[in-house]
C-alpha positions in Angstrom: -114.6 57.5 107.8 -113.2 57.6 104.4 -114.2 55.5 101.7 -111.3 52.9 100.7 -108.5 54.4 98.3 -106.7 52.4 95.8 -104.8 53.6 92.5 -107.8 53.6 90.3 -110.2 54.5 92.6 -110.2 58.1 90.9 -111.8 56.3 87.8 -115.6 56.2 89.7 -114.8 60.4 90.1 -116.0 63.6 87.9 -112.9 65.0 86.6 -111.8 67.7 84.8 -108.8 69.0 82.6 -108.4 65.6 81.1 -107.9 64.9 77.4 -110.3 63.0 75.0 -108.3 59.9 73.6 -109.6 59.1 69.8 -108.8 54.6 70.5 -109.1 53.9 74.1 -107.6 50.6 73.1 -104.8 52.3 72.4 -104.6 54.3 75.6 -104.9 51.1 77.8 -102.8 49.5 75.8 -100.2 52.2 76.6 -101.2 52.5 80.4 -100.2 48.6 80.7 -96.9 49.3 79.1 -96.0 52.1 81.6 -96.7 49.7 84.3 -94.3 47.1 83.7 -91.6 50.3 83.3 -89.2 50.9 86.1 -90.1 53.3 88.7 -88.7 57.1 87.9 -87.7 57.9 91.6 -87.5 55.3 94.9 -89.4 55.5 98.4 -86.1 55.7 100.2 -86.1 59.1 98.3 -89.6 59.7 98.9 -89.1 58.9 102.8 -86.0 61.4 103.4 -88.3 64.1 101.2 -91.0 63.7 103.9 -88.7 64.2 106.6 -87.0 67.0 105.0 -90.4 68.6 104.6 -91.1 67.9 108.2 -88.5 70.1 109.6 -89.3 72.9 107.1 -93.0 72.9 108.3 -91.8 73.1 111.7 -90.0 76.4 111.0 -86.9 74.8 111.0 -86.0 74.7 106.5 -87.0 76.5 103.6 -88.2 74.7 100.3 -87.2 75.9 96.9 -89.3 74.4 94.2 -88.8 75.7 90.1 -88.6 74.5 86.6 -90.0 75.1 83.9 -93.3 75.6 82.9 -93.8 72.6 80.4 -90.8 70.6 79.8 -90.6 70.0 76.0 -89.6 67.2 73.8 -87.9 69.5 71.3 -85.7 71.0 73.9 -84.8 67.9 75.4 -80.6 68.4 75.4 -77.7 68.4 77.8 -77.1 71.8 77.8 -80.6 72.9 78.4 -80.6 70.6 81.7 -77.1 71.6 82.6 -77.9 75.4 82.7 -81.0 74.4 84.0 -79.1 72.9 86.8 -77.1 75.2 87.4 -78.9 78.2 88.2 -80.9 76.7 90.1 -78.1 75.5 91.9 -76.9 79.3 92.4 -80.2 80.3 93.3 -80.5 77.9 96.5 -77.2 78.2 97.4 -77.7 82.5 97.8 -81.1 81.3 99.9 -79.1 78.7 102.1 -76.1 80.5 103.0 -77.7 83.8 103.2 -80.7 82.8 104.8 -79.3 80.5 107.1 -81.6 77.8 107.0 -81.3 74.2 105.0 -82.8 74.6 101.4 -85.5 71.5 100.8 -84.6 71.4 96.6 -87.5 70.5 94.4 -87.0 70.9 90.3 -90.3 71.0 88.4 -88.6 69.0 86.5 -88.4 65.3 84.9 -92.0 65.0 84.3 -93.6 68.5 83.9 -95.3 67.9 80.9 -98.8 68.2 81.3 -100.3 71.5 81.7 -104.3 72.7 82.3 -105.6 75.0 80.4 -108.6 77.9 81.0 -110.2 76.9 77.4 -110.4 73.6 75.7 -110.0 75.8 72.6 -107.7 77.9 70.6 -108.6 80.4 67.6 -106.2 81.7 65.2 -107.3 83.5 62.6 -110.9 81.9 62.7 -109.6 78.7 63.2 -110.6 76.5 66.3 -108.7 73.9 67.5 -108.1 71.7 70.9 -106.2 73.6 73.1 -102.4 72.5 73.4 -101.5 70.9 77.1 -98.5 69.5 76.9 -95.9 67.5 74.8 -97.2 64.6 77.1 -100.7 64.4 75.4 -100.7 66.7 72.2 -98.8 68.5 69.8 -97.7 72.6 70.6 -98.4 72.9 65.9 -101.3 74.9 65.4 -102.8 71.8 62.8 -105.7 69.3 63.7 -103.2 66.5 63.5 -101.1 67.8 66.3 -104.0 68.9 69.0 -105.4 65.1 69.0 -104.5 63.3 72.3 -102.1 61.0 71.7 -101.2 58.2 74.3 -98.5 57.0 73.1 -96.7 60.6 73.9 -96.7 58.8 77.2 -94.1 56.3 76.7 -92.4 59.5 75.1 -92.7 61.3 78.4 -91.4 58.4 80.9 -88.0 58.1 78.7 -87.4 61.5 78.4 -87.7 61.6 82.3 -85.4 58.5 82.8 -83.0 60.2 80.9 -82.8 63.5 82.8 -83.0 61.9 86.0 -79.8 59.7 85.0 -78.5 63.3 83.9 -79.1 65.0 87.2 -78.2 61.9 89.2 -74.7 61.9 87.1 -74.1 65.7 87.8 -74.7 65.1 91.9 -73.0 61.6 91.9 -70.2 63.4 89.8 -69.6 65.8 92.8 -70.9 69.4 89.8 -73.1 70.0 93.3 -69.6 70.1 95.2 -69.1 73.4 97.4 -65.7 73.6 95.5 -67.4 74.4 91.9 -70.1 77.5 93.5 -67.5 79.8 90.5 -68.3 77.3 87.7 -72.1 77.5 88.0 -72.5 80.9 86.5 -73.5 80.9 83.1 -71.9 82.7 80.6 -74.4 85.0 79.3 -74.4 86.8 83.1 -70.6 87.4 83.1 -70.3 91.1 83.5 -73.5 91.8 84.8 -74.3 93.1 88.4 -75.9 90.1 89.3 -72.4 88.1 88.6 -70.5 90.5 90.7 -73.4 89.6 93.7 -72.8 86.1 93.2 -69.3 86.3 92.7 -68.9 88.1 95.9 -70.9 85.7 97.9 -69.0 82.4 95.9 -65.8 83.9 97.7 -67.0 84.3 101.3 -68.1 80.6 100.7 -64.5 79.4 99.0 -63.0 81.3 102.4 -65.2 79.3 104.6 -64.1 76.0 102.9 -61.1 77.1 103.5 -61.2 77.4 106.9 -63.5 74.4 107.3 -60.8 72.2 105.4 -58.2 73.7 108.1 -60.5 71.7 110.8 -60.3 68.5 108.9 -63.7 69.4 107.2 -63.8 68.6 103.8 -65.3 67.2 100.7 -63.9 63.8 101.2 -65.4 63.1 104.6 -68.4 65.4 104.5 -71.4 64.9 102.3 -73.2 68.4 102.4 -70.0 70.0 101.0 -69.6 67.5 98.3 -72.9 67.2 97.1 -76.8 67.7 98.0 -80.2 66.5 97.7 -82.1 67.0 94.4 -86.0 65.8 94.2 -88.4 66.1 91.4 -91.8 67.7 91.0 -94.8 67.8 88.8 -98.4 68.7 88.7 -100.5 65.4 89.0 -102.8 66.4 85.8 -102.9 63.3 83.7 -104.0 60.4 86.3 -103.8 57.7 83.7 -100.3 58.4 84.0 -100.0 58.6 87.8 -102.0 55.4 88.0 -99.4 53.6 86.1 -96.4 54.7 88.0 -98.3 53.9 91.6 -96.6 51.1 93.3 -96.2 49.6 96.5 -93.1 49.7 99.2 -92.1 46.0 98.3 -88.0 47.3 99.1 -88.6 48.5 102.6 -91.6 46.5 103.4 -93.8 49.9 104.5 -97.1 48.9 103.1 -97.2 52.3 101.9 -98.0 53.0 98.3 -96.7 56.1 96.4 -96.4 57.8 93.2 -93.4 56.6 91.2 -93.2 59.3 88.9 -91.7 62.0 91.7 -91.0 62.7 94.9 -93.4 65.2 94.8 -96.7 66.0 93.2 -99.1 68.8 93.4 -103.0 69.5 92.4 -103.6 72.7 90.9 -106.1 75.5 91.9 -108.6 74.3 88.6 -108.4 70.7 89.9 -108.9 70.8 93.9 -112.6 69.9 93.7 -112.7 67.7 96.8 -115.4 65.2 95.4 -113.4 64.7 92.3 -110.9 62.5 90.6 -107.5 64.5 90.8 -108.3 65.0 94.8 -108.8 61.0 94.9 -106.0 60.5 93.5 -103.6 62.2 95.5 -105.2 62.0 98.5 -104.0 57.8 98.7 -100.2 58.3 97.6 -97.5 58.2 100.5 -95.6 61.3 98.4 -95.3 64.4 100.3 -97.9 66.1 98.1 -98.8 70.3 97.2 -102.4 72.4 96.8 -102.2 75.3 95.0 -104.6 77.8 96.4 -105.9 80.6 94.6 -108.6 83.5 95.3 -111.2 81.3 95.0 -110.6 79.3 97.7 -112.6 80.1 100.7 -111.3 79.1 104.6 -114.0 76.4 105.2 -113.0 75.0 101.4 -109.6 74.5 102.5 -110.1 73.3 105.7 -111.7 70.8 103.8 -109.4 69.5 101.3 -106.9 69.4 104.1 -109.0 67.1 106.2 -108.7 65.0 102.9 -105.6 65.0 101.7 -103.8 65.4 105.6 -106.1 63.0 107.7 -103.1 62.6 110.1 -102.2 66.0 110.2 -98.5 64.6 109.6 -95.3 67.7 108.8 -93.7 67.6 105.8 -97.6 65.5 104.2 -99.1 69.0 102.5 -97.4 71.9 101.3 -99.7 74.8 100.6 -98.8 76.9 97.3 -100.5 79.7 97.2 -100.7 81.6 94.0 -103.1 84.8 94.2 -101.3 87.6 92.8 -99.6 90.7 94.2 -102.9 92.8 93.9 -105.1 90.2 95.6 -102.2 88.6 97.9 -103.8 90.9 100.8 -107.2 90.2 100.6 -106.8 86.3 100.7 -103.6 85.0 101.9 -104.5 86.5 105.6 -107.8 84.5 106.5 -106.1 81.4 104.7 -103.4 81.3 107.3 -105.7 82.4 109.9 -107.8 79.6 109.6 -105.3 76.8 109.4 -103.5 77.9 112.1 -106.6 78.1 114.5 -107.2 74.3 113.2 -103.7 73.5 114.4 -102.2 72.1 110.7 -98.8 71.1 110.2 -98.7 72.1 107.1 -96.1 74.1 104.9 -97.0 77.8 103.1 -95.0 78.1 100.2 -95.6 80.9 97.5 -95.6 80.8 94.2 -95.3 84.4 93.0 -95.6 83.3 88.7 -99.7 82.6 88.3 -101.2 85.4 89.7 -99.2 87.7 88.0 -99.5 86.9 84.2 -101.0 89.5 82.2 -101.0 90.0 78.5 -98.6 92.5 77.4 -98.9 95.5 74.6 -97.4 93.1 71.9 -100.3 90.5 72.6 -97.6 88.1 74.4 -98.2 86.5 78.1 -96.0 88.2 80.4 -95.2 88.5 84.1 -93.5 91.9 85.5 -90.8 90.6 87.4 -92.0 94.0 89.6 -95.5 91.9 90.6 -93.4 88.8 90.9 -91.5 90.6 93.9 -94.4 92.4 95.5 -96.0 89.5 95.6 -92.9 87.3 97.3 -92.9 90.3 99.6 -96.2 90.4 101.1 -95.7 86.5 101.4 -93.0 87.4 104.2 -95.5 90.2 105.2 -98.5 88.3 105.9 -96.5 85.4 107.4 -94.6 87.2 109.9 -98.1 88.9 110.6 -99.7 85.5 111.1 -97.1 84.1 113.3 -96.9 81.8 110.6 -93.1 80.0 109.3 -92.9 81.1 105.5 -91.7 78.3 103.9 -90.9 78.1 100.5 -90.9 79.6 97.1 -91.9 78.3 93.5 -90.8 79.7 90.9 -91.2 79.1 86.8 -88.0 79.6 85.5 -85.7 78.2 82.9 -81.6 78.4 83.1 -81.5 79.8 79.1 -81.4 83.6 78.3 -85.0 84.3 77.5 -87.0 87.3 77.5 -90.5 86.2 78.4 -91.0 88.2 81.6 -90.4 92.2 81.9 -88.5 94.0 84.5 -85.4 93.3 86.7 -81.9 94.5 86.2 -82.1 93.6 82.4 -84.9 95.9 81.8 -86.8 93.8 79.8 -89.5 95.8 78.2 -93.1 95.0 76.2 -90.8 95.6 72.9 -88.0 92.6 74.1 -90.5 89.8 74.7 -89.7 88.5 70.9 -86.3 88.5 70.5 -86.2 85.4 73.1 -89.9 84.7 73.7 -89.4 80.2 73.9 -91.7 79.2 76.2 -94.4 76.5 75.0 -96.7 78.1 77.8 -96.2 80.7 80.2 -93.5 82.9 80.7 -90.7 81.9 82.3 -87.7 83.8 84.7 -84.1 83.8 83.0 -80.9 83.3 85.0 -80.3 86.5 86.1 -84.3 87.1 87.1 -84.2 84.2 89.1 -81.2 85.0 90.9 -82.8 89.1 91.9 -85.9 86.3 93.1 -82.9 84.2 95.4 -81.4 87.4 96.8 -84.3 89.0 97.7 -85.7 85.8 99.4 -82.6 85.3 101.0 -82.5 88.9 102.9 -85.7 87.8 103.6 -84.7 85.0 105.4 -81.7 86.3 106.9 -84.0 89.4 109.0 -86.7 86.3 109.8 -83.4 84.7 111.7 -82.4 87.7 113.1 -86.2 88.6 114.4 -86.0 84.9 115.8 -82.9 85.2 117.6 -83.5 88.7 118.8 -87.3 89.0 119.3 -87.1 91.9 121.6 -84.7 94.0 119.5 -85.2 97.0 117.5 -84.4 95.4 114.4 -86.9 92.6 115.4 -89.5 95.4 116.2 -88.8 97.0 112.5 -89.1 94.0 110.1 -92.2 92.7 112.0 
């Protein structure tokens, strides 16, 4: 039997990867003002999530998940959002209609400001100071004043989330998601680049199928997939003083379910999975369709574990497993993972997030992620899943909608040399546009020869790509 949950009940855990507040007056004073805020996102929303997860862990959907790696307070605009938006946009729509399965979209956005970090400190030049992690509790400066935990950063936070959400919620309300605007999404600093001409040719077979659809009397006035879509919002579950405050109850639809306010979906990360401990508490209560990051550390028994935890019910569309091991250590881990929770019988999903494992430091001293590794990795995802007999499921990617050059590789040829004439990130290096949409094509042929395997499973071509 487990022991009773409740929204604090994470406060009588060990936990790690938390900041040290100077005036914990201050803090609680903070964590009762957050409280009495309106809720970020609704359970209606949370509800249709679940269900949309639910179908994708029954082989039947494919989740997208990507943002940026720390959302900052300084870059806080309407044009970062907007091209933010709209590659991501571009990116699901080459998985969806290529792939031929529904797209479950989930931004790491609206709330991804708290990051962990491997050290508590930073040196620079013989200095040591607390380690930066996130705009949400300290400063990115490199002074003493700007590493001390500050809780009022919180309240920060929450409006700066409010605000994008109303963004995003105009843009899809607004009909920008509409079917009849897949040639305005490109940004401009693709235009006359290969990976235009990819989209570009795949925007028209769509405008010719509208088209034809609008000849039948299907259009964007009486159907809602063509004039819009569904848009959730993610974030790592790091800074529980913060969760706590944004955990309510159903009182709308009367469930008697509580959930996390702050998203539709929250995930632990590989440094905060210990199963006796306060992050793993936490989440383990919520109604929110919920992630685990797994990483090479994480043994079969220790997963089986956490999933008796955190899935009790052993509900689709409840846990999403994001697995994050990198392309050189993808083989020796990922297989007895999915070996294991099949033989168990879990519903769960297997997503892959190709961007952890793969960070290395590059000649210039920068972080870095060879967009070559990104791709093996994705790669031996499909691999190992076919292999398994197990429904891949989803991606997650770190990426950003501006023109950066933080990761090498792809059709750009980004190189050691590039990574400062665009290096913005506040943490770890991000995809560009055009490296996020080579990541969507690439996942989308996937897709499309896992339908073809399905529909033909006897077939030559079936035979080949197994």
């Amino acid at each position: 039997m487990a022991a009773p949950w409740s929204p604090d009940s994470w406060r009588s855990k060990p936990i790690v990867q938390v900041p040290e507040y100077p005036d914990p007056a201050a803090l609680a004073d903070v964590e009762d003002k957050l409280a009495s805020f309106p809720p970020l996102v609704f359970y209606n929303e949370v509800a249709r999530l679940r269900q949309k997860l639910a179908a994708a862990a029954e082989g039947n959907g494919f989740v997208f998940q990507g943002g940026d790696c720390a959302e900052s307070f300084k870059e806080h605009g309407p044009d970062n959002i907007s091209s933010y938006f709209r590659v991501f946009l571009q990116s699901a729509l080459v998985m969806t209609f290529s792939g031929g399965l529904p797209v479950v979209k989930i931004g790491r956005i609206g709330g991804q400001f708290a990051k962990p970090r491997s050290s508590s400190i930073e040196k620079k030049d013989g200095v040591e100071l607390p380690s930066y992690r996130g705009d949400i509790i300290n400063g990115a400066e490199f002074t003493p004043e700007d590493r001390i935990p500050d809780p009022h950063r919180m309240l920060q936070a929450y409006r700066q989330s409010a605000a994008t959400l109303n963004f995003l919620r105009a843009f899809l309300q607004g009909g920008y998601a509409s079917l009849e605007n897949v040639h305005r999404w490109a940004l401009s600093f693709t235009k006359d680049k290969p990976i235009e001409a990819k989209y570009d040719k795949l925007a028209d077979e769509i405008d010719r199928t509208r088209e034809i659809l609008c000849a039948m009397g299907v259009d964007e006035k009486n159907t809602r997939p063509l004039l819009t879509t569904d848009f959730y919002t993610s974030h790592e579950a790091l800074l529980l003083p913060y969760e706590q405050a944004f955990t309510r109850r159903d009182g709308l639809m009367d469930t008697g379910n509580t959930f996390a306010t702050s998203a539709h979906f929250l995930w632990i990360g590989d440094r905060t999975r210990q199963p006796d401990h306060a992050h793993v508490e936490y989440i383990r209560g919520i109604y929110n369709p919920i992630g685990l990051k797994c990483g090479p550390s994480l043994e079969p028994d220790g997963l089986l574990q956490l999933i008796d935890i955190l899935d009790p019910k052993n509900e689709p569309g409840r846990l999403t497993l994001i697995g994050r091991f990198g392309s050189d250590k993808v083989d020796k881990h990922l297989p007895k993972l999915m070996r294991a929770v099949s033989r168990a019988g879990r519903k769960v999903i297997w997503m892959c997030d190709p961007m952890h494992g793969n960070t290395i430091t590059a000649t210039t001293g920068d972080k870095t992620r060879p967009l070559g590794r990104v791709k093996e990795e994705v790669e031996r995802f499909f691999d190992i899943a076919q292999a398994e007999g197990v429904h891949p499921g989803g991606v997650h990617l770190e990426m950003t909608g501006k023109d950066v050059t933080e990761c090498t590789g792809g059709a750009a040829k980004i190189v050691d040399a590039d990574l400062s004439k665009r290096y913005e990130t506040l943490c770890d290096p991000r995809l560009n546009a055009e490296q996020s949409l080579e990541i969507a094509f690439m996942v989308a042929e996937r897709l499309r020869a896992l339908r073809t395997a399905r529909a033909h499973p006897h077939s030559g071509a079936a035979i080949a790509s197994a």
